[in-house]
MOPAC internal coordinates of N, CA, C and O (Angstrom, degrees):
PM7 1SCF
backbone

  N    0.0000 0     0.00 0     0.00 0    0    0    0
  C    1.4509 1     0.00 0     0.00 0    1    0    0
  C    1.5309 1   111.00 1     0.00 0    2    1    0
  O    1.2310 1   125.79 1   147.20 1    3    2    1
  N    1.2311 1   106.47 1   -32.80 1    3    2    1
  C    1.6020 1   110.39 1  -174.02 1    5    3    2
  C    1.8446 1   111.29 1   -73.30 1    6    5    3
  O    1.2310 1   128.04 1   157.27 1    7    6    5
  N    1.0665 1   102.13 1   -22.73 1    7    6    5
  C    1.7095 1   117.07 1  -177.61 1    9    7    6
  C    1.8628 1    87.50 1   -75.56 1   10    9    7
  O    1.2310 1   118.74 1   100.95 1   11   10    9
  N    1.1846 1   120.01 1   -79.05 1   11   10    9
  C    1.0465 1   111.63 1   167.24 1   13   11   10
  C    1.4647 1   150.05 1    18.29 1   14   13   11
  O    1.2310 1   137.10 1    99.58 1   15   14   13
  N    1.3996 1    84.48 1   -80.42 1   15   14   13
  C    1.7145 1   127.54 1  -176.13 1   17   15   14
  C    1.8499 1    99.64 1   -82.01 1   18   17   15
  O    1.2310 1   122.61 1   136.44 1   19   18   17
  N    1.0144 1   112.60 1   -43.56 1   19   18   17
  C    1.9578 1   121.38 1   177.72 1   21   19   18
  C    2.0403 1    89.31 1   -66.94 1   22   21   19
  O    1.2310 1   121.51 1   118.19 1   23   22   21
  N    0.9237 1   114.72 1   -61.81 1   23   22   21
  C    1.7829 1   119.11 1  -160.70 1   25   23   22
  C    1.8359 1    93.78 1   -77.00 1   26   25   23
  O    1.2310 1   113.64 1   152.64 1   27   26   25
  N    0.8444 1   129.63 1   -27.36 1   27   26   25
  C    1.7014 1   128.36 1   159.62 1   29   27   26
  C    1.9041 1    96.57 1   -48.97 1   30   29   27
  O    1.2310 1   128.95 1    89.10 1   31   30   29
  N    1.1786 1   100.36 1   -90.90 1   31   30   29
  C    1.4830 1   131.56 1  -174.16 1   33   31   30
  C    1.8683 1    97.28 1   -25.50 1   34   33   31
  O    1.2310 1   122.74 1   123.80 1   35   34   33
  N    1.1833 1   112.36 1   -56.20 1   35   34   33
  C    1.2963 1   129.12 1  -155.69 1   37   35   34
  C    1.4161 1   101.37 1   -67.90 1   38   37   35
  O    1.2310 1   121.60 1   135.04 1   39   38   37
  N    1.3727 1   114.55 1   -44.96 1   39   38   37
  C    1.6312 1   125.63 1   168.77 1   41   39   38
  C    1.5819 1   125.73 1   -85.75 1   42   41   39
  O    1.2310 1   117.66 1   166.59 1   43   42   41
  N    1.0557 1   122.06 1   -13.41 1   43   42   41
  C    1.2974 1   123.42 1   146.33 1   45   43   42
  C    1.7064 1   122.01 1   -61.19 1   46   45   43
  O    1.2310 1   122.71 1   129.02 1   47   46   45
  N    1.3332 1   112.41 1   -50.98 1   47   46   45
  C    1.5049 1   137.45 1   175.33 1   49   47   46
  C    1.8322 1    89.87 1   -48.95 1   50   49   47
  O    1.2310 1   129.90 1   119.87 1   51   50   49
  N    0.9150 1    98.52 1   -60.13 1   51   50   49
  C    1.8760 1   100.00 1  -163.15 1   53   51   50
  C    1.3025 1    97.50 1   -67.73 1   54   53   51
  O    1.2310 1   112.98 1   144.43 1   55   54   53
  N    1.5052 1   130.86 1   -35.57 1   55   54   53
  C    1.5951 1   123.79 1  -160.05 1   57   55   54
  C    1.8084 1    98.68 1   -91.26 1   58   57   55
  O    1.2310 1   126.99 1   157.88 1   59   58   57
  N    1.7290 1   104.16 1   -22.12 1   59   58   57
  C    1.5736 1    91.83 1   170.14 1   61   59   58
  C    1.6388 1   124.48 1   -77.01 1   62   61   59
  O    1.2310 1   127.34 1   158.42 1   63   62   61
  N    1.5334 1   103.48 1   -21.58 1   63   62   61
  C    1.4338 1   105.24 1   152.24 1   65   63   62
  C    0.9527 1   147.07 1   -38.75 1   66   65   63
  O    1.2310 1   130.06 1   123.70 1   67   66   65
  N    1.5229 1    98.20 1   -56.30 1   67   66   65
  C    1.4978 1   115.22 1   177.31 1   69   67   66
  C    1.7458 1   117.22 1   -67.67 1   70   69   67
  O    1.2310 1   122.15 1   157.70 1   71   70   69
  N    1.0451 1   113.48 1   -22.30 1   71   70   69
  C    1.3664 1   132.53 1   166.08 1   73   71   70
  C    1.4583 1   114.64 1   -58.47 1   74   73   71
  O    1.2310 1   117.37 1   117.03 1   75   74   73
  N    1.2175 1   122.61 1   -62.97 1   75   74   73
  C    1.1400 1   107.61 1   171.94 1   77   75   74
  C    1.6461 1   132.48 1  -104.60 1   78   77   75
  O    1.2310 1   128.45 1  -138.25 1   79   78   77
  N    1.3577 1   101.34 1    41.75 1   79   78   77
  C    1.1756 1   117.50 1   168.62 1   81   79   78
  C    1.6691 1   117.41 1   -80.71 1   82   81   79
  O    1.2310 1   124.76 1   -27.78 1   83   82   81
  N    1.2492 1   108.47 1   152.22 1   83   82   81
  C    1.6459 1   114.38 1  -177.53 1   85   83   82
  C    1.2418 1   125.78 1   -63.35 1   86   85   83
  O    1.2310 1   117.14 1   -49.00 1   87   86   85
  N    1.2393 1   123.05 1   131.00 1   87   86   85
  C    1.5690 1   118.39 1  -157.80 1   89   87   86
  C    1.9521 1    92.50 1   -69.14 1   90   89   87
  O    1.2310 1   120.62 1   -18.78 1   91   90   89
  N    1.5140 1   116.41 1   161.22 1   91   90   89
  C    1.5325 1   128.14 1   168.47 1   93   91   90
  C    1.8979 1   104.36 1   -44.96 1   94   93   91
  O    1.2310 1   123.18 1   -40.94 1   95   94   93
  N    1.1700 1   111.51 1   139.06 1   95   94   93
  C    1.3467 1   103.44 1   142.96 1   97   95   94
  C    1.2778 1   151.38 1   -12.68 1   98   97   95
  O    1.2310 1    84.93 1   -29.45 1   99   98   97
  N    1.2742 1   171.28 1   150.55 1   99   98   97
  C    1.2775 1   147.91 1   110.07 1  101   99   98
  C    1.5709 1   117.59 1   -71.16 1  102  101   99
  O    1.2310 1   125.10 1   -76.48 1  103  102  101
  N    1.3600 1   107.80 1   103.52 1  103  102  101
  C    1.8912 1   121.62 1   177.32 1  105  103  102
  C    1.1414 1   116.41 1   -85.32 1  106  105  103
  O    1.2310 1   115.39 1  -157.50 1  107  106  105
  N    1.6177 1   126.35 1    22.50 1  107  106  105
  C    1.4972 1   116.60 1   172.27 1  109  107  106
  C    1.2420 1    92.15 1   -93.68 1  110  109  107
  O    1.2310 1   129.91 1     9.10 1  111  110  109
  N    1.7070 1    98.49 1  -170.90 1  111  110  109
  C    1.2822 1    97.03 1  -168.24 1  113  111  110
  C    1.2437 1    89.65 1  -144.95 1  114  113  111
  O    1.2310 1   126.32 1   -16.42 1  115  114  113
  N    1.4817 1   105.45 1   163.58 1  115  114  113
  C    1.7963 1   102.58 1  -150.81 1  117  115  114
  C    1.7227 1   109.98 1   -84.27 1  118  117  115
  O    1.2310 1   118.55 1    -1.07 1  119  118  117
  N    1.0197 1   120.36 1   178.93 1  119  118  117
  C    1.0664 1   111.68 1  -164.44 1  121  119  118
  C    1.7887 1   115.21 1   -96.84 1  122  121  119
  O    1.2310 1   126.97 1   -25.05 1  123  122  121
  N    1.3003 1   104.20 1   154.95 1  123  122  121
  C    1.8024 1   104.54 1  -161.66 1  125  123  122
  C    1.5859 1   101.27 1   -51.29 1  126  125  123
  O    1.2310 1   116.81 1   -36.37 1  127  126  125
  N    1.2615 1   123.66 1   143.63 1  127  126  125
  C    1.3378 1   124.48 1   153.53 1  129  127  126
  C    1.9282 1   100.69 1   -64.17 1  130  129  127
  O    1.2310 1   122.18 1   -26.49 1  131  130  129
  N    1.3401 1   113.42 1   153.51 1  131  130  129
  C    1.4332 1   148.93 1  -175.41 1  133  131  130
  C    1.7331 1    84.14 1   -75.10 1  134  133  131
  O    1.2310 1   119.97 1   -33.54 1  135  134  133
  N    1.6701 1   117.67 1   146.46 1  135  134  133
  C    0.6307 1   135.82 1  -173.03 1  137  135  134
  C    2.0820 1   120.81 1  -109.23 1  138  137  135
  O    1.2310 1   130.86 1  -102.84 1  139  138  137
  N    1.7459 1    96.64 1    77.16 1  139  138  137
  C    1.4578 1    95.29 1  -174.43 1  141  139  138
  C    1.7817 1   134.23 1   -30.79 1  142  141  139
  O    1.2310 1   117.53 1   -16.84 1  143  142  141
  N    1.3501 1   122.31 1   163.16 1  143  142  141
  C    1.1388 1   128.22 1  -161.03 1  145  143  142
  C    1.7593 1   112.10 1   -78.96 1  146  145  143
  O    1.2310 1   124.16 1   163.53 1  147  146  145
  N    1.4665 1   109.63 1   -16.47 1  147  146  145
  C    1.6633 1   121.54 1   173.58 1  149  147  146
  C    1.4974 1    84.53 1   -83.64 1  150  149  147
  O    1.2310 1    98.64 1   103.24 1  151  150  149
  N    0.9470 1   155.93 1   -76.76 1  151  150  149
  C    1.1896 1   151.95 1  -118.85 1  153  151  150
  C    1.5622 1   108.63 1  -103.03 1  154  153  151
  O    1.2310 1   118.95 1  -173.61 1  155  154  153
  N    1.7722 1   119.61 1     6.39 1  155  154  153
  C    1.3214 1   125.67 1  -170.82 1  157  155  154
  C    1.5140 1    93.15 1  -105.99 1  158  157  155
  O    1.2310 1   117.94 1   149.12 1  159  158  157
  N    1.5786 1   121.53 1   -30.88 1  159  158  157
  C    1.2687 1   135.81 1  -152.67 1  161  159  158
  C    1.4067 1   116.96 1   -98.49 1  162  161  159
  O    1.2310 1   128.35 1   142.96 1  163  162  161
  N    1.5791 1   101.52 1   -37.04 1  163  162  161
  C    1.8068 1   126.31 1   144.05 1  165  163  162
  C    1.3605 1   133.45 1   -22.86 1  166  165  163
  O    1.2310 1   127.13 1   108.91 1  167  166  165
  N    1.4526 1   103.89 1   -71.09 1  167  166  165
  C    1.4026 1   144.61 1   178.23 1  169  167  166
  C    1.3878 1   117.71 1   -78.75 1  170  169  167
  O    1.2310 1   115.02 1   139.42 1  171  170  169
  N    1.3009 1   127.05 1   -40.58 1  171  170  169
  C    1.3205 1   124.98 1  -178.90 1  173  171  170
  C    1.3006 1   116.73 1   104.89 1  174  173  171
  O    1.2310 1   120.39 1   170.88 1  175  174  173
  N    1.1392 1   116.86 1    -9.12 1  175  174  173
  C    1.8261 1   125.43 1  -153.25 1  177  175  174
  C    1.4876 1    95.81 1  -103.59 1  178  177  175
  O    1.2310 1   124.13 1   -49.89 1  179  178  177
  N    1.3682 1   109.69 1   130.11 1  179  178  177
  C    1.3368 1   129.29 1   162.08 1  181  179  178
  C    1.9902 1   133.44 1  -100.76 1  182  181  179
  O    1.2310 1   120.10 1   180.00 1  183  182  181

């Protein structure tokens, strides 16, 4: 019973870990800023 009761304990302990562990990253990357009307006329790009 005592093996038990330690391997209960032991997996609760690990699953409360996992709980408050840090969510993943976000690795995208943000999205382009829009390309103003000085800087369309500059550049050439339409």
């Amino acid at each position: 019973m005592t093996k038990f009761a330690r391997l209960a304990f032991a997996s609760l302990f690990c699953l409360s870990l996992a709980a408050c562990a840090t969510p993943q990253q976000d690795l995208t990357p943000p999205p382009a800023k829009p390309v103003d009307a000085k800087t369309k006329l500059e550049s050439g790009r339409r």
